[in-house]
N, C-alpha and C positions, 0 to 999 in steps of 0.2 A: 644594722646590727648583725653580728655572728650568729648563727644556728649551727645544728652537729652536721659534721662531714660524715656521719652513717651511723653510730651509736644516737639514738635518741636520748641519752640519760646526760650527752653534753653540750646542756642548757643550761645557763645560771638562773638562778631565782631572778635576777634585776631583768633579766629578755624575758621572763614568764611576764616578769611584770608590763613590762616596756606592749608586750604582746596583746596585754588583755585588756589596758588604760588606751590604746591607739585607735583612732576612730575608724583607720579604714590599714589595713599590711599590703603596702605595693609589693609584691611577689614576683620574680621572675620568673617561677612556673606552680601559676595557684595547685596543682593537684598535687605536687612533691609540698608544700606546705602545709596543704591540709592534712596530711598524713601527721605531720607535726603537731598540729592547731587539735587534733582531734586525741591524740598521745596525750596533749596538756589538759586537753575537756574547754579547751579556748575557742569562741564561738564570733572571736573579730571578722566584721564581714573582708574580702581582698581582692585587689585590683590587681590585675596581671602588668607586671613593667619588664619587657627584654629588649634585648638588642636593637628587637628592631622595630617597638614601638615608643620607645623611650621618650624621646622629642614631641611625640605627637600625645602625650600622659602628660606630660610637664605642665600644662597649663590647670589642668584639674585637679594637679597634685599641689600646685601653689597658689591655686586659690583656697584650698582649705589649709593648707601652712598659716595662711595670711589672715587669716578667719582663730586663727588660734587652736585650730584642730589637729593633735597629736599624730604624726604618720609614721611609722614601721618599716622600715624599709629591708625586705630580706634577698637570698637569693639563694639557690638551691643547697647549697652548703657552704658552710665557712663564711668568709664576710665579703661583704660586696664591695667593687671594684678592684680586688686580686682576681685578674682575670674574669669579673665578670663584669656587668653592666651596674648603674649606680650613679657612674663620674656626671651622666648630664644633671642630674636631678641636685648632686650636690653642690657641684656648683653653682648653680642656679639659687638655691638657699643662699650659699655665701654671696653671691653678687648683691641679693636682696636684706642681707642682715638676717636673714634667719635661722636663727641657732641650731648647729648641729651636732647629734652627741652622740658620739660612737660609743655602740655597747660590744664589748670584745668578750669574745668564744673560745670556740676552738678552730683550733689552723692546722690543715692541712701543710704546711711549710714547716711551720715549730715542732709539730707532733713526728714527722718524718725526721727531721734533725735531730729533737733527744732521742729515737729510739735508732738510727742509724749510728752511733760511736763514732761521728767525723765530729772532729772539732771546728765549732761554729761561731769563735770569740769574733767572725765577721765573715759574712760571703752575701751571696749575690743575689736575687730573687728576677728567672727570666720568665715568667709566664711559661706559654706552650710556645714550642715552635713552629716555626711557618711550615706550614704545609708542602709549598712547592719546593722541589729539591734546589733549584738557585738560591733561594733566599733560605732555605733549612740548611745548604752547605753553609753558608757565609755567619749564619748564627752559630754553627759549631764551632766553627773558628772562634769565632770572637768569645764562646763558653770555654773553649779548651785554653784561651789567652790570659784567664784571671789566675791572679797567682793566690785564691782561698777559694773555697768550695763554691759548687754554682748551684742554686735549688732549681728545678721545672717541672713540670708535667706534660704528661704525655695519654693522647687517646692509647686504648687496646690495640687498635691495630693500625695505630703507626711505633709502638714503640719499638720495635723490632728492627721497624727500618733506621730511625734516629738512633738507637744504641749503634747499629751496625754503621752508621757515617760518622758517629765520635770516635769509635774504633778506629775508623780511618783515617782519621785527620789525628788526634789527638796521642793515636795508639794504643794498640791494644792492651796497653800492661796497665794503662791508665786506671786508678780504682774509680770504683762507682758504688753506691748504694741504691736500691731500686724500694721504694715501698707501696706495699698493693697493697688496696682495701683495708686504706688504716681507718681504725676500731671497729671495723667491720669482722662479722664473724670467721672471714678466712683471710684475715689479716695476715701480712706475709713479707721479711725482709729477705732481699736478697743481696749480698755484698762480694765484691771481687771483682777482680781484672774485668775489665768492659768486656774483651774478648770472648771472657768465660761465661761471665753474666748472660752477654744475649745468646745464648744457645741453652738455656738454663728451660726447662720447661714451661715456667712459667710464660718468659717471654715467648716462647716457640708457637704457646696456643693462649696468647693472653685472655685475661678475663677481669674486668674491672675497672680500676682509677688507679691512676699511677701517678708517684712523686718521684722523684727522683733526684739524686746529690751525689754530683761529678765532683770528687774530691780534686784539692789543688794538688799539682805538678810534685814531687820529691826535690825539695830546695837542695841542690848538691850543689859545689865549687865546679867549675869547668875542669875537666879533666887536665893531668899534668900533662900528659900527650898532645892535648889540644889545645894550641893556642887561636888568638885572637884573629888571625888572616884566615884560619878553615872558616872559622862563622864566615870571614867574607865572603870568602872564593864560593863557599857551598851555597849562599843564596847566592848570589851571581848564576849561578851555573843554573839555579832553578827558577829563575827567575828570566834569564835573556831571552825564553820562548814566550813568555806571556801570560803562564796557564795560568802562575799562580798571583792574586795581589799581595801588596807587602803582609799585611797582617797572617795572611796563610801561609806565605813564605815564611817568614820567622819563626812559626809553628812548626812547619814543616822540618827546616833546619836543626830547632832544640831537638824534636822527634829524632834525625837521624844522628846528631850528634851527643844528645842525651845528656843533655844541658835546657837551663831556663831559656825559657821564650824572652826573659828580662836581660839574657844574656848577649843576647842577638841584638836585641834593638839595644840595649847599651853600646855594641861593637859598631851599628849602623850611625850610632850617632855620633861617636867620637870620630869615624871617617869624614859625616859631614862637618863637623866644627871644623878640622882638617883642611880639608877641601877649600874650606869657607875662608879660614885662614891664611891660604896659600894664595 
């Protein structure tokens, strides 16, 4: 079930309920709950379930599932398994037929989206990014590759760095929305060029929880100037060294030619049909 991402007043009546009728709240960190539990005057006793005792809970949480005792399942905000822990236990329910019924909240995902002005008729939800810079490069890529906004989060003090490697793959002109400590009382959006963005103070000495929504690409026609053989030649050229793989080549290529990434691998692939052809 959802609990509040930092405003305690964003709880529904049916989680008040869900909270107080539950014989025991598996919590992913009892003392951030009780802060909650104690807010409501809710006195359900709770079982700690995180990451990295999950598997080893499961057996004591479904035997009283199976016993017909009501169980809670929360996790430090927002709802569980958006990035947090949860997926073992509920699968497990469903393997065994036992009913499971998501009580929804508040999201940090949704909340960051109406209050950022990106249009959200569909985009993408990446969790956090990887930590190490190999595999945070190769997720930028693939975030800068969707052609409608990307949602993620980011700790305080990596986001500085990840703003700063979108920037470079993606471009700086690239927009971005950044929102920190949503309904929290120094709530705070920050919107514009990625470029501009991470040098913004916010980010410079961060503080908090961050969401953040890489707007999609500016859908333009390929330039009258530029035809179809520059996409080739120009990944060709960046590509015969090695540095880059396809996916970030093609990125790279829109980047410098200032065209869709849809417009590249559309050119890559009529060469192979071509090719194929011939």
């Amino acid at each position: 079930m959802a609990t509040p991402i930092g405003n305690l007043e964003d709880i529904t009546l049916r989680a008040l309920r869900v909270l107080r009728e539950a014989r025991v709240i598996a919590a992913e960190d009892t003392r951030r709950t009780a802060k909650l539990l104690a807010h409501a005057g809710i006195e359900t006793p709770m079982v700690s379930v995180h990451a990295h005792n999950e598997v080893s809970r499961l057996p004591g949480l479904l035997e009283k599932l199976r016993a017909g005792e009501p169980v809670a399942l929360v996790t430090d905000a927002g709802t569980p398994l958006l990035s947090d822990p949860g997926d073992h236990l509920i699968r497990a329910c469903l393997d065994e037929g036992i009913p499971v019924e998501p009580v929804p909240g508040a999201s940090a995902v949704l909340a960051a989206l109406t209050m950022s002005g990106v249009p959200a008729s569909a985009f993408t939800f990446l969790g956090f990014p990887p930590v190490k810079n190999g595999p945070r490069r190769r997720w930028c890529e693939e975030a800068g590759a969707y052609q409608h906004p990307v949602v993620f989060f980011e700790a305080p003090h990596r986001i500085a760095g990840t703003l700063g490697m979108l920037a470079e793959i993606v471009g700086g002109q690239r927009r971005i929305a950044v929102c920190r400590e949503i309904t929290k009382k120094h709530e705070q959006l920050i919107r514009g060029a990625i470029g501009e963005v991470v040098t913004h103070p916010a980010i410079a000495e961060p503080i908090g929880e961050f969401t953040c929504i890489l707007e999609a690409p500016l859908r333009t026609e390929i330039p009258a100037a530029i035809v179809e053989q520059d996409l080739l030649d120009e990944f060709d050229r960046i590509t015969e060294k090695g540095t880059f793989e396809r996916r970030a080549a093609m990125s790279e290529v829109a980047r410098r030619l200032h065209v869709r990434t849809r417009d590249v691998f559309d050119a890559l692939e009529r060469r192979k049909a071509a090719e194929f052809e011939g």
